[in-house]
N, C-alpha and C positions, 0 to 999 in steps of 0.2 A: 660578258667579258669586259673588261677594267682598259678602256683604251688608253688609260695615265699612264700603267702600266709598260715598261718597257726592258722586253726582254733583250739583251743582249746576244746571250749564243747558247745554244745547247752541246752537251757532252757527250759521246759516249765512249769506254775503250773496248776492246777487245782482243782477246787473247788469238795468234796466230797459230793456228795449228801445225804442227808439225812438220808433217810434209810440204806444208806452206810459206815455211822458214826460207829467208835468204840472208847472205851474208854481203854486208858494205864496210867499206873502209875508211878510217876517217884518222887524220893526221899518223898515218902511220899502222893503225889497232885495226883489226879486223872486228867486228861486232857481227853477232847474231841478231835478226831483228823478231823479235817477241808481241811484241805486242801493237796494234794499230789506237790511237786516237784521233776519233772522225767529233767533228766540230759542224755543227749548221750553223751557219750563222743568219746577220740579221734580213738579210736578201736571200735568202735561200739556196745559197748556194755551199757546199761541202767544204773543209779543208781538212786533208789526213795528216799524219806523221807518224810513220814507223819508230818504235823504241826499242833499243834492245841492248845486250851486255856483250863486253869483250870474249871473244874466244875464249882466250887464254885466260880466263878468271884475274880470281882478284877484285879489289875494289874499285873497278873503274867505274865512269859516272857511267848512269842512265842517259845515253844520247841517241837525239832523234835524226833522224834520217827522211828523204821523202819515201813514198807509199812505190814501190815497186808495181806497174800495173799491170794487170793479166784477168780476164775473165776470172776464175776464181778468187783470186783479190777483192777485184767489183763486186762480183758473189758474196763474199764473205762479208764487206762489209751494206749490202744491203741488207742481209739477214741479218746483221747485229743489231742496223736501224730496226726494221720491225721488231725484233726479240723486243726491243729498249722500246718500241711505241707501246707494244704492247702489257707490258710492266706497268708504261708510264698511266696509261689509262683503267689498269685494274686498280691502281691506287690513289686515283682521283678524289678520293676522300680523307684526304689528310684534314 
């Protein structure tokens, strides 16, 4: 390994399932939140942020919210790290 090399942070998102949906409000808009993006960064340590769309449709922005926590939250997004390690290691041969 390249220790010049410096990686900055890793991605991943994932999709909130359904019954794992909650709703926040933000200047007034109620939003459903959809989708989590979990961030490693360069210390090892996690950053999430909920995404998600206005109730009431329409074109409102894509706005992030923090990660609501609860044992299945934490669940969900450990599973999405592994799903994503392990992807990331099948294609180790780019």
């Amino acid at each position: 390994m390249d220790s010049a090399v410096e990686v900055n942070a890793l991605a991943l998102n994932v999709a909130i399932p359904e019954h794992l949906r909650w709703e926040d409000e933000r200047r007034g808009e109620v939003f459903q939140l959809q989708s989590i993006t979990v961030r490693l960064l360069p210390d090892g340590s996690l950053a999430a942020k909920a995404y998600g769309r206005p109730v009431a449709g329409g074109r409102g922005a894509y706005v992030s919210f923090a990660v609501q926590r609860s044992p299945e939250i934490d669940a969900l997004i450990g599973d999405a790290a592994h799903a994503a390690a392990a992807r990331w290691a099948a294609n180790t041969g780019l």
